[in-house]
C-alpha positions as CSV (number, residue, x, y, z in Angstrom):
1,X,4.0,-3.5,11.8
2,X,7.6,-3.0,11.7
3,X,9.2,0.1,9.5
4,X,10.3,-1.4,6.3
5,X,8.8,-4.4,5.9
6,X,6.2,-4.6,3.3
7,X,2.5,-4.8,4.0
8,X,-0.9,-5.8,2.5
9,X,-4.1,-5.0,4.3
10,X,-8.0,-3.5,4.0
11,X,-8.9,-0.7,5.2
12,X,-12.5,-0.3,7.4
13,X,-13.8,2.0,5.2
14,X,-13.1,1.5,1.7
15,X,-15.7,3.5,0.0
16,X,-13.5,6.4,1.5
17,X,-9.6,5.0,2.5
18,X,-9.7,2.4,-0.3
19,X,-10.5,-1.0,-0.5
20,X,-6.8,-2.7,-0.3
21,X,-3.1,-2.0,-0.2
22,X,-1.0,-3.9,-1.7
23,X,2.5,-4.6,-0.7
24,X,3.2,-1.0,0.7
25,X,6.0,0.0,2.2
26,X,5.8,1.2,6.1
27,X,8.4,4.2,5.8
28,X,7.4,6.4,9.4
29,X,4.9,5.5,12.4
30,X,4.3,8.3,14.9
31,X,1.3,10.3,16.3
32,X,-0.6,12.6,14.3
33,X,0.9,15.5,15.7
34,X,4.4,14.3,14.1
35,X,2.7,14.4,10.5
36,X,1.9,18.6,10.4
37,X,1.9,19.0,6.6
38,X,-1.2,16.1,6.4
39,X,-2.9,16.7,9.4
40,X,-5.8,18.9,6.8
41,X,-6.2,15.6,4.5
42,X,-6.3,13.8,7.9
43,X,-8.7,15.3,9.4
44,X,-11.0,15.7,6.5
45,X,-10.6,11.6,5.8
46,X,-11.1,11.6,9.6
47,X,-14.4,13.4,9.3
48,X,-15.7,11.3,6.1
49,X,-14.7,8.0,7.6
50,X,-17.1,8.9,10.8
51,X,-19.7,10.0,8.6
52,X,-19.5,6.6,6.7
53,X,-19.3,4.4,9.3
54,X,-21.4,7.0,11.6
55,X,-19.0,6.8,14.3
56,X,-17.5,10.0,16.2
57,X,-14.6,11.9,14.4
58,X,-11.1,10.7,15.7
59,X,-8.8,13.5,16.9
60,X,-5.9,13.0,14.5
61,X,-3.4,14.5,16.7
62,X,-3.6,11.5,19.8
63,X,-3.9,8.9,16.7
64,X,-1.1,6.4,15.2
65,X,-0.5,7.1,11.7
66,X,1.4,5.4,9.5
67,X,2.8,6.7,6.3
68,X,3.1,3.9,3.3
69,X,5.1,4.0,0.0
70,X,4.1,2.0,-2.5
71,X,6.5,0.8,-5.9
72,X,6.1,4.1,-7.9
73,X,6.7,6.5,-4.2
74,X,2.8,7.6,-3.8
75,X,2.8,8.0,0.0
76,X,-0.7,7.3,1.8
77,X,-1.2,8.4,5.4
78,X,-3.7,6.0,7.3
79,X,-4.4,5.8,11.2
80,X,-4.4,2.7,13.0
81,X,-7.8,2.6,13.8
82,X,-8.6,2.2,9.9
83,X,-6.7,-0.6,8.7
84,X,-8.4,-4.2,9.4
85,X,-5.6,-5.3,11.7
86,X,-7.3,-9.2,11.1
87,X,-5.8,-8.7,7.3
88,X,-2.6,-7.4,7.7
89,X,0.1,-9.6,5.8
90,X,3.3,-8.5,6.6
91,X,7.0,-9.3,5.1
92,X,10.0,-8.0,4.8
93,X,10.2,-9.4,1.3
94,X,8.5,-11.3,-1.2
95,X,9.3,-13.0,-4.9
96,X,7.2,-14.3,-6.8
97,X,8.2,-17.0,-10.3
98,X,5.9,-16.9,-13.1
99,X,6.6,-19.0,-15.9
100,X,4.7,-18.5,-19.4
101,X,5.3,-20.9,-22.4
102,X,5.8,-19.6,-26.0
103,X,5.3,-15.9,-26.3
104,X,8.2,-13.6,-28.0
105,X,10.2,-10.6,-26.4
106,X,8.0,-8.0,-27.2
107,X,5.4,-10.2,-24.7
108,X,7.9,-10.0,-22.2
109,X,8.5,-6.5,-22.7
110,X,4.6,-5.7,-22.6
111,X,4.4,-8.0,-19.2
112,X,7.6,-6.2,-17.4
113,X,6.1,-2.9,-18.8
114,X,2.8,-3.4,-16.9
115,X,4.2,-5.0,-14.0
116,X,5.8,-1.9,-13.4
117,X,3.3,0.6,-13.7
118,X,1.9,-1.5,-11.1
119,X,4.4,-0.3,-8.7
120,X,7.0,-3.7,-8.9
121,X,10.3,-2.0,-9.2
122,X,12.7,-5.3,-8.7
123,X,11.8,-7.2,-12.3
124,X,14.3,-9.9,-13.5
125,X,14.0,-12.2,-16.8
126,X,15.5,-15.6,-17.8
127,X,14.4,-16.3,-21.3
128,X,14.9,-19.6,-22.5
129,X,14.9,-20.7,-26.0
130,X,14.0,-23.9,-27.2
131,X,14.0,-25.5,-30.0
């Protein structure tokens, strides 16, 4: 997974780490020991993974972590070891056309409203009016 590019994957443990991320930006890679102000919320997602999965605890510290963004700047810190490497997606961008018939510009002020809460900060319109 390269820095910046954005990324999509499921996590091994979702009833702890979350199910899926969705087009999350990879922002910083390093070992644990280079993230000191999560290594607590590490450890203790490090300790309930294990006890999910009843596996031994991972010492955080020797571990990759990778630190994600997503649109609205929520940062999630994940080791390696829990993201399903055989559903990684990975892209350095993506667009994506939606065309809906007939609805009025408060619809398409609803739809760009929700599409950003969602996190998509790069919204364009082309309204077309026919007649």
């Amino acid at each position: 997974m390269e820095i910046g590019n954005l990324i999509s994957f499921n996590t091994i443990c979702p009833s702890v780490l979350g199910d899926r991320y969705e087009a999350v930006k990879l922002v910083k890679k390093g070992l644990g020991s280079e993230f000191v102000s999560e290594l607590g919320n590490l450890n203790a997602k490090s300790i309930s993974v294990a006890n999910a999965l009843g596996t031994d605890v991972v010492d955080v510290t020797t571990a990759n972590v990778y630190k994600f963004l997503d649109g609205n700047g929520t940062a999630y810190y994940l080791l390696e070891d829990w993201i399903d490497q055989n559903t990684v997606v990975e892209g350095s961008n993506v667009n994506f056309t939606l065309t809906i018939g007939n609805i009025n510009n408060t619809d398409v002020s609803i739809i760009k409203s929700l599409l950003a809460r969602e996190g998509y900060s790069v919204i364009s319109e082309r309204v077309n009016i026919l007649n």
